[in-house]
C-alpha positions as a Markdown table, in Angstrom:
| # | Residue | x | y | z |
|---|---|---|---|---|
| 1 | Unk | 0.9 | -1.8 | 23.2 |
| 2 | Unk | 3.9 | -3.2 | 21.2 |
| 3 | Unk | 3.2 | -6.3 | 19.1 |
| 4 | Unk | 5.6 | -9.2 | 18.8 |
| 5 | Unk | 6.9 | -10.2 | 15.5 |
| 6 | Unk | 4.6 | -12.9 | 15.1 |
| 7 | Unk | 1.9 | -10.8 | 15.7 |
| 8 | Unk | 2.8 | -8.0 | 13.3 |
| 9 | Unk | 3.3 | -11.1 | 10.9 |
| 10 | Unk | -0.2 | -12.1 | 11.1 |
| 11 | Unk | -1.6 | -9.0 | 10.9 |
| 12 | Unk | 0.4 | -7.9 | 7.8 |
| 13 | Unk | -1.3 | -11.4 | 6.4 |
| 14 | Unk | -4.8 | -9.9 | 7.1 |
| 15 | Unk | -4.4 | -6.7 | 5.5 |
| 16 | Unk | -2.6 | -8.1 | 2.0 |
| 17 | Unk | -5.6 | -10.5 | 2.3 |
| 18 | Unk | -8.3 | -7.3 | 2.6 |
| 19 | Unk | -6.1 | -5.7 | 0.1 |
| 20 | Unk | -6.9 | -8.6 | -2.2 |
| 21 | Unk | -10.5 | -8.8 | -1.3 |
| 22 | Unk | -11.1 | -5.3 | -2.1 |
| 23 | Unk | -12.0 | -4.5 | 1.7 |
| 24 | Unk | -11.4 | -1.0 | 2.9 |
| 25 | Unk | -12.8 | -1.7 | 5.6 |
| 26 | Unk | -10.7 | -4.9 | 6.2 |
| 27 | Unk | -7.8 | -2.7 | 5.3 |
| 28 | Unk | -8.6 | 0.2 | 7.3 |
| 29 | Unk | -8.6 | -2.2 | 10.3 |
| 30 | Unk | -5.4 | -2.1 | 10.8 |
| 31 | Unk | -4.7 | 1.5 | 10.7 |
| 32 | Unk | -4.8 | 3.9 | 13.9 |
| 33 | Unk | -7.9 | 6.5 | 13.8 |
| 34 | Unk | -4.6 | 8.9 | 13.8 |
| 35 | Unk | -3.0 | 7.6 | 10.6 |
| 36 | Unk | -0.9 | 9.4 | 7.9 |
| 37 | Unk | -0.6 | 7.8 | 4.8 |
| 38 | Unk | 2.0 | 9.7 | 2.4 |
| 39 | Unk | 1.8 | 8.6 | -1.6 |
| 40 | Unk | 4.3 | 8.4 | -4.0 |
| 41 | Unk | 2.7 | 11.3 | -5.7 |
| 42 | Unk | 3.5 | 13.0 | -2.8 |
| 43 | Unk | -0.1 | 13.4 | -1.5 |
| 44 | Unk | -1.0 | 12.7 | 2.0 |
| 45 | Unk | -3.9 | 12.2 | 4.0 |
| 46 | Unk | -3.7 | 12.2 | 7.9 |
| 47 | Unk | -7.1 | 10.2 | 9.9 |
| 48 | Unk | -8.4 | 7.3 | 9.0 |
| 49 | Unk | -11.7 | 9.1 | 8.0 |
| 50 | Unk | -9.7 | 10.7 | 5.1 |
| 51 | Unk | -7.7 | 7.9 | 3.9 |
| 52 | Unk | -11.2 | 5.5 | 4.0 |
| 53 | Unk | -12.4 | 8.9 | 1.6 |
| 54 | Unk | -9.2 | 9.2 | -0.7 |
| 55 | Unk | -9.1 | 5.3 | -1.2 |
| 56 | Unk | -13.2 | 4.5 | -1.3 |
| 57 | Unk | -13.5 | 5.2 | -5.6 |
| 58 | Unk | -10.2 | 3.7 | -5.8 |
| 59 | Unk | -11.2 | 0.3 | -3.8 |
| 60 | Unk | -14.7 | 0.3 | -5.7 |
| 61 | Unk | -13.1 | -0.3 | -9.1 |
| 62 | Unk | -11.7 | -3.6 | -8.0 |
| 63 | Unk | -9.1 | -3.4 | -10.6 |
| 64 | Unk | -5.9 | -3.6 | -9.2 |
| 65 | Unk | -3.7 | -6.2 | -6.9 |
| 66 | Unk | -0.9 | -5.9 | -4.8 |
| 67 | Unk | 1.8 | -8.7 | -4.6 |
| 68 | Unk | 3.9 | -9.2 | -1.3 |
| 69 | Unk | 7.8 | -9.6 | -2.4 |
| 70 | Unk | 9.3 | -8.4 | 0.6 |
| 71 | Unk | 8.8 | -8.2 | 4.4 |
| 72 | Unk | 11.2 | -6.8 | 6.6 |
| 73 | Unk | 9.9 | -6.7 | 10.4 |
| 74 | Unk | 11.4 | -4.5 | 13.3 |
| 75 | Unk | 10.0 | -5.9 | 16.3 |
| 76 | Unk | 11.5 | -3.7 | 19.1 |
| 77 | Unk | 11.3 | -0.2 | 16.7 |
| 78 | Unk | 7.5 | -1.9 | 15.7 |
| 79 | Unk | 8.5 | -0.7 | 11.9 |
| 80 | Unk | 7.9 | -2.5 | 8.6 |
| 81 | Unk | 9.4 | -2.3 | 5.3 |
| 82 | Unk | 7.1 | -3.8 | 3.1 |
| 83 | Unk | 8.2 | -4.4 | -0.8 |
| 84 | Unk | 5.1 | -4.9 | -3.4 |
| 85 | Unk | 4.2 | -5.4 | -6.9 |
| 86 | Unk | 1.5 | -3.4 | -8.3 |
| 87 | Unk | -0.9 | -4.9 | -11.0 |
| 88 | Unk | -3.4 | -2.2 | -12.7 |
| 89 | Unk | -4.5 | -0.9 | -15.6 |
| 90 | Unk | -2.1 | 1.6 | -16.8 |
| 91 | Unk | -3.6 | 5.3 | -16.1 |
| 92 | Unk | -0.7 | 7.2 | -18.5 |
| 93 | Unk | -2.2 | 8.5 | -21.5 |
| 94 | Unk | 0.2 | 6.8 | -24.1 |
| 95 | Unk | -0.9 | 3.4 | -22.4 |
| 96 | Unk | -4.5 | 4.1 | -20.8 |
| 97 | Unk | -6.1 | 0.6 | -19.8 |
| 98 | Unk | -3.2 | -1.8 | -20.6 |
| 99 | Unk | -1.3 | -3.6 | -17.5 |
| 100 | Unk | 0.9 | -2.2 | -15.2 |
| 101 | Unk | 3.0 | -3.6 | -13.2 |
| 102 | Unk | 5.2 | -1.4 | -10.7 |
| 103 | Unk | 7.1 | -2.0 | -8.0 |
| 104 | Unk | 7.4 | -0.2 | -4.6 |
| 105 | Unk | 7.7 | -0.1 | -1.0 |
| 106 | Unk | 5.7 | 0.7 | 2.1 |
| 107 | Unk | 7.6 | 2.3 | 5.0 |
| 108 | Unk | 5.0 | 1.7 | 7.9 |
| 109 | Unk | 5.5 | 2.6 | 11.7 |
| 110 | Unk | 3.1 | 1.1 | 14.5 |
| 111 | Unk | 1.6 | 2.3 | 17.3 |
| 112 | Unk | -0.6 | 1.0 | 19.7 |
| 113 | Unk | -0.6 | -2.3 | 17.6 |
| 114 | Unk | -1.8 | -0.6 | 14.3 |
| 115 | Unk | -0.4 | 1.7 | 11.4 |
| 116 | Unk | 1.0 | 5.3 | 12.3 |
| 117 | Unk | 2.4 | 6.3 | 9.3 |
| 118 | Unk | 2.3 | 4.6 | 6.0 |
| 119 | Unk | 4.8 | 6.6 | 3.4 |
| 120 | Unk | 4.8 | 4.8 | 0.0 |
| 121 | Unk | 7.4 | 4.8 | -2.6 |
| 122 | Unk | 7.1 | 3.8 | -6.1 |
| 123 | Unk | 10.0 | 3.0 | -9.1 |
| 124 | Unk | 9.3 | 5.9 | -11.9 |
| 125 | Unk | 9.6 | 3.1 | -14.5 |
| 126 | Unk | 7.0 | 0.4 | -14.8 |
| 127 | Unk | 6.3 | -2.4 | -16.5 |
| 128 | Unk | 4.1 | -2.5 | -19.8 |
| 129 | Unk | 4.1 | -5.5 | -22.7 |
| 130 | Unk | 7.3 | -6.5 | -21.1 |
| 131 | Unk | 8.7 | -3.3 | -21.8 |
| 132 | Unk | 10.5 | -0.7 | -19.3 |
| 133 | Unk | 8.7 | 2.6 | -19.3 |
| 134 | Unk | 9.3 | 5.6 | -17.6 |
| 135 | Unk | 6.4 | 7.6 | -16.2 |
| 136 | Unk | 5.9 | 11.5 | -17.3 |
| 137 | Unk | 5.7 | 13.1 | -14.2 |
């Protein structure tokens, strides 16, 4: 089952507005029970049953937000490109608990009207007091 662009367009709506609520659940909605979601740490988890496990203590701090600045939508291929801000408290030592903001992208494919694969992407510099930082990885 292919979606149509508007479709994918509303659904991509529903999930940045679970994302916002905190709502695994909401989130994990739109994911096939086969998903595998790739970080920009380079960790992975592959079923929806270990994604809802690797993201539950992250969801249950409520302290981070993802902001939409991009949304590039490939109907017939049923691929997004999605571009975000991240907001969070800072987890690097020389900056524990201060804001974060870092920018990244989502490479998602589709099947059967929900998310495949989700590989994420992230800038090794972040924001911090205005200031460009690089991370130590």
């Amino acid at each position: 089952m292919n979606l149509s662009k508007e479709e994918i367009q509303r659904a991509m709506t529903t999930w940045n507005q679970a994302w916002q609520r905190f709502d695994l659940e909401g989130v994990l909605a739109f994911m096939h029970d086969e998903v595998v979601f790739e970080n920009w740490t380079g960790g992975k988890a592959q079923g929806k049953a270990a994604l809802r496990a690797a993201w539950q203590p992250w969801f249950a701090k409520h302290d981070f937000r993802f902001i939409e600045e991009d949304l590039f939508i490939d109907e017939h291929a049923q691929k997004i490109l999605f571009r975000w801000r991240l907001e969070w408290p800072c987890p690097e030592k020389a900056h524990q608990g201060k804001l974060e903001k870092r920018r990244g992208v989502d490479v998602i494919h589709l099947r059967d009207g929900k998310i495949i694969l989700k590989l994420t992407y992230s800038k090794t510099t972040l924001e911090i007091d205005g200031q460009r930082v690089a991370l130590h990885i």
